[in-house]
N, C-alpha and C positions, 0 to 999 in steps of 0.2 A: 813689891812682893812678887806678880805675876811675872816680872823679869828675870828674877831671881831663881823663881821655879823652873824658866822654861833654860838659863845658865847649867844647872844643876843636869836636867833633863838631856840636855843636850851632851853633856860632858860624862855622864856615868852610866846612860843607857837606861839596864833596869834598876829601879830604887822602890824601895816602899812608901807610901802615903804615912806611914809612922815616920821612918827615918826623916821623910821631906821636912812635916811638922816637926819632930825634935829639933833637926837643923837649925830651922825659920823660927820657933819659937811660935809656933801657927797648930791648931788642930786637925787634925785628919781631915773633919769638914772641911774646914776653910781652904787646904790643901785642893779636897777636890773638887770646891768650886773653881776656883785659879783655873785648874788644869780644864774641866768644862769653855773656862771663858779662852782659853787659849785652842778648844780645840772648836770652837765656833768662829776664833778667828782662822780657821784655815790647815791648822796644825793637826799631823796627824800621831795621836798620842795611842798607843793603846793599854789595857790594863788587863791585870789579872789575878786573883785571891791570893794566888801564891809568889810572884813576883814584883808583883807591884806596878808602875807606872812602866811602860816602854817606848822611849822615842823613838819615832819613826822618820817624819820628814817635815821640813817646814815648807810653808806655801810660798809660790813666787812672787811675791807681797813686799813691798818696801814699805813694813812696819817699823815703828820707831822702837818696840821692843825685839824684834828682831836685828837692827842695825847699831842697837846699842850695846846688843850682847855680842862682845867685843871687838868696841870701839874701843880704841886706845889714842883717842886727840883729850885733850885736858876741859877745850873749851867748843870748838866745831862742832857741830851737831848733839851737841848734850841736850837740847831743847829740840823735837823735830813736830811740828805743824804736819801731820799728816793728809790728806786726803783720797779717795778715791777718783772725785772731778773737782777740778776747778779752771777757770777763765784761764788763769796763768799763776804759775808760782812765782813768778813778781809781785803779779799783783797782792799776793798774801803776806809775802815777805814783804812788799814796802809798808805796807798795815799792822805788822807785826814791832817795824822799824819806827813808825810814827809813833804808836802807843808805849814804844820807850823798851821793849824787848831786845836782850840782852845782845851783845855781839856773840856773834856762831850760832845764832838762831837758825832753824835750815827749814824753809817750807818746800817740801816733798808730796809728788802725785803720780796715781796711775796712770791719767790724763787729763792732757788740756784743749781745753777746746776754742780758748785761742792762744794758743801758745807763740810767741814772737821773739823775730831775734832783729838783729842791730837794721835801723830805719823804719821800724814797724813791720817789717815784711813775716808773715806767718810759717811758724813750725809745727811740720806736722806731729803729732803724740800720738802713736797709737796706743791703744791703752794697755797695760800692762807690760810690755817687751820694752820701753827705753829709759830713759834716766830721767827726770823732769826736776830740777831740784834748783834752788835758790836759796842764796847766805847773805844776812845780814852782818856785815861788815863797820866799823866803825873805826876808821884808822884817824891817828890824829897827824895829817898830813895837809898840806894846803892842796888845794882842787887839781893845780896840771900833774901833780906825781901820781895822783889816782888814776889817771888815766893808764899807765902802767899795770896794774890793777888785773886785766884782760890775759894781758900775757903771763902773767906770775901763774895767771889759772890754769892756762892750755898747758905751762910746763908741768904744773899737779896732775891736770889729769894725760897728757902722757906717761909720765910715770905711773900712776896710778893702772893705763891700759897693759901696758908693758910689764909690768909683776903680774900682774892678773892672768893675762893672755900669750904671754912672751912674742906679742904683733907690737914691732916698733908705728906706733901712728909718726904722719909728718905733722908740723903749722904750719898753716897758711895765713900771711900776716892779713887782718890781726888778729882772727878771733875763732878762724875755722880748724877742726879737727879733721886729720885727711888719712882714709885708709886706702891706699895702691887707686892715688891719685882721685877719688870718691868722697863727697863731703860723708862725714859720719856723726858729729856733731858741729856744735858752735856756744860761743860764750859769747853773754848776754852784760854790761852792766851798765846801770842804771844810777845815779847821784844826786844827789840832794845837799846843795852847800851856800854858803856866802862867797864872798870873792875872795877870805882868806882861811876859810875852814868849810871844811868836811862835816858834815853832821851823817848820812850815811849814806853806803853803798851798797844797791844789791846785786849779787854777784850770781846772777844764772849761768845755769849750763843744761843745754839739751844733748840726750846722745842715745845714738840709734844702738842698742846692744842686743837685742833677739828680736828683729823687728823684718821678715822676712821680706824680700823684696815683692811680693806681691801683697802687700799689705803697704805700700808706697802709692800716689797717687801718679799715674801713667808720668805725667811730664818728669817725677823725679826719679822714675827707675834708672834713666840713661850718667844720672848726675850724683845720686844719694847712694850709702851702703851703709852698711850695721857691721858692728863685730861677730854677728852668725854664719854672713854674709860670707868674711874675711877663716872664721876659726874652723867653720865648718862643726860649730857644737854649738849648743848652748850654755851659756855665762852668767853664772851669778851675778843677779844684781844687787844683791845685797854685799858681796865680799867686796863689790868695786866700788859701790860709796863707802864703803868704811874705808876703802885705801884710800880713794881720792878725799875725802874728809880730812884722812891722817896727813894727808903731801900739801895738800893746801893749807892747814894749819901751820905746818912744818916749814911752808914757804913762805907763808905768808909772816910769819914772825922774823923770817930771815931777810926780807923784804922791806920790812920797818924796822931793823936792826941796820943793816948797811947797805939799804938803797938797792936796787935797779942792776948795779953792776955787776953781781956776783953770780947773780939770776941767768946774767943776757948771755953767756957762752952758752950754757944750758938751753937757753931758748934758741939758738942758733942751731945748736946740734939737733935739733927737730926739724929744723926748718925747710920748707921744701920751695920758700919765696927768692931766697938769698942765693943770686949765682943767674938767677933766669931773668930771660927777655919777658918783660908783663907790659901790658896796659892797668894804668890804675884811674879810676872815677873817681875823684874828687871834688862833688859839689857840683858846679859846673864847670868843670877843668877835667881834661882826658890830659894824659902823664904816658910816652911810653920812655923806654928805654932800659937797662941793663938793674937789677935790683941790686945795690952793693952791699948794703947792711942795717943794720938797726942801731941807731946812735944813743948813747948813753942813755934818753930820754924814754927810747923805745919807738921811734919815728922811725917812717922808712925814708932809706935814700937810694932814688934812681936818677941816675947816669943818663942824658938823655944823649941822642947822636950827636948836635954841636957839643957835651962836654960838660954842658950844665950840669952840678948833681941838684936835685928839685929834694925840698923836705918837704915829707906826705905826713899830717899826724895822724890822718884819717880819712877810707878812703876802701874802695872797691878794687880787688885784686883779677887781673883777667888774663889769659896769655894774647900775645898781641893781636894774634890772628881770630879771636874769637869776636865776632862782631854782634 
C-alpha cells in the first residue's frame, strides 16, 4: 500500500487524502499514516487543507519502495533485502540463497564494511554515494558456463551506465568497469554447485556513482573514479539500478536462451582488453603478450611473442610495463 501511495504521489503531484483513500480503498487515516511513514523514511511530502498531499522529493536512499516504483523486470529485484550496513551484500544474498529465496532476489546496501571483490581483496563502500548490490541467480546450467555469468553482467551494467549517463564505460576482462582508463566498479560472483549442477550464484556488483574522490582512500585516488568524477553531476542511484535490474534480467534470459554467443560481440564492443599488449597473473603464471579475443567460452586469449596463443579462464589483467 505505502508503494502504491508513494506511485500515485509521485505521478500526480497535488492529490487529496480523500481521493488517495477512494483510490486505495483505505481511509483518510490510514492514508495518512502511509504518508507519515514515508516521510520518516526520508521523503519529503508536504500537505495542505486545501490541496492535499504534495510531493516534493525523494531521499538518496536505495529503498526497495523507491526502486520498485517503477521497475519494469518481471522477476530481478521484485524481492530487495535492504539495508543501511552490512559485512557484505554477498554475504546476505548467499543467506538469502541457502534459506531457498527466490531467484532475482537483490541484497542492497548504503554500506559495507567489508565489502570484497574477486580473490578477497577489499572494496571500498562509502556510504551512501555507490551501488552495493547482489542477485541471487539460479540458472540451471552445468558449473563451467556459469563462469560466463561475470561478463553477461558488466555488458548489463554498461548498458545500463550508458542510458543513464550517455558516458560509454569500457571492460576490462574480466570483471572490472572502467571510466577514461580508471576502475569505477567490478563484478563479484560467487557459486555453490556439484560437479554437474548449479544450485546458485551470487552475482555482485560494486560501483563508484557519487563517490567523490576524496572520499577514496589515498592509494586509490591515482587508480579509482566514480561516475560524478567522469559526469561532473550527480546521478541517480536509484534510476541506475532499476535500469541495470532491467538489462541484466534482459540478458540474462538471453543468456540461457542461446548461450554466450550472442552476448560476446556486445561484450567486445566495450572492451578496452582486446587489441592491447597486457600482462596477465594467473595463479602463479605471469602471461605477457598481444590480447586477441575472447573465445566462445569467454576465456581470454593472448598471443604470446614466440606465437603461442595461451588460454586465460582467469586471471589478473595489467599493461605489460606495469610492475
Amino acid at each position: 500500500m505505502r508503494e502504491s501511495i508513494l506511485r500515485i504521489l509521485q505521478q500526480e503531484g497535488h492529490i487529496s487524502g480523500e481521493t488517495l483513500g477512494h483510490r486505495l480503498g483505505i481511509s483518510r487515516t490510514a492514508v495518512w499514516k502511509h504518508v507519515n511513514t514515508l516521510r520518516r523514511m526520508g521523503y519529503e511530502i508536504s500537505s495542505s487543507p486545501r490541496s492535499g498531499y504534495f510531493f516534493i522529493r525523494s531521499p538518496d536512499l536505495l529503498l526497495p519502495d523507491e526502486i520498485n516504483c517503477g521497475l519494469s523486470t518481471s522477476f530481478m529485484g521484485r524481492h530487495i533485502l535492504y539495508s543501511t550496513e552490512v559485512t557484505s551484500t554477498q554475504d546476505v544474498a548467499e543467506q538469502a540463497a541457502r534459506r531457498g529465496d527466490r531467484e532475482g532476489t537483490v541484497a542492497i546496501a548504503e554500506r559495507q564494511t567489508r565489502g570484497r571483490g574477486r580473490k578477497g581483496r577489499q572494496w571500498v563502500s562509502p556510504v551512501n554515494d555507490g551501488i552495493y548490490l547482489s542477485a541471487v541467480l539460479r540458472p540451471p546450467l552445468p558449473p563451467e558456463r556459469a563462469l560466463q555469468i561475470p561478463l553477461i553482467a558488466g555488458v548489463a551494467a554498461a548498458r545500463a551506465i550508458k542510458a543513464k549517463t550517455q558516458v560509454v564505460p569500457a571492460l576490462k576482462w574480466p570483471n572490472d568497469i572502467m571510466l577514461n582508463g580508471k576502475k569505477a566498479g567490478g563484478i563479484l560472483t560467487e557459486m555453490s554447485s556439484d560437479i554437474d549442477e548449479v544450485h546458485h550464484v551470487i552475482l555482485g556488483i560494486g560501483l563508484n556513482v557519487n563517490v567523490l574522490k576524496s572520499h577514496l582512500p589515498a592509494p586509490l585516488q591515482k587508480t579509482a573514479t566514480s561516475l560524478i568524477d567522469v559526469c561532473g553531476r550527480r546521478i541517480s542511484r536509484v534510476k541506475l539500478v532499476q535500469c541495470f535490474l532491467a538489462e541484466l534480467e534482459s540478458i540474462y534470459r538471453e543468456f540461457l536462451t542461446f548461450g554466450f554467443g550472442s552476448i560476446r560481440e556486445e561484450w567486445l564492443s566495450f572492451s578496452n582488453t582486446i587489441g592491447s599488449e597486457v600482462r596477465v597473473v594467473s595463479g602463479s603464471d605471469t602471461i605477457e603478450g598481444m590480447a586477441l579475443d575472447i573465445d566462445k567460452d569467454g576465456f581470454l586469449l593472448v598471443k604470446e611473442p614466440g606465437g603461442h596463443v595461451a588460454k586465460i579462464v582467469s586471471g589478473d589483467v595489467f599493461p605489460p610495463t606495469d610492475r
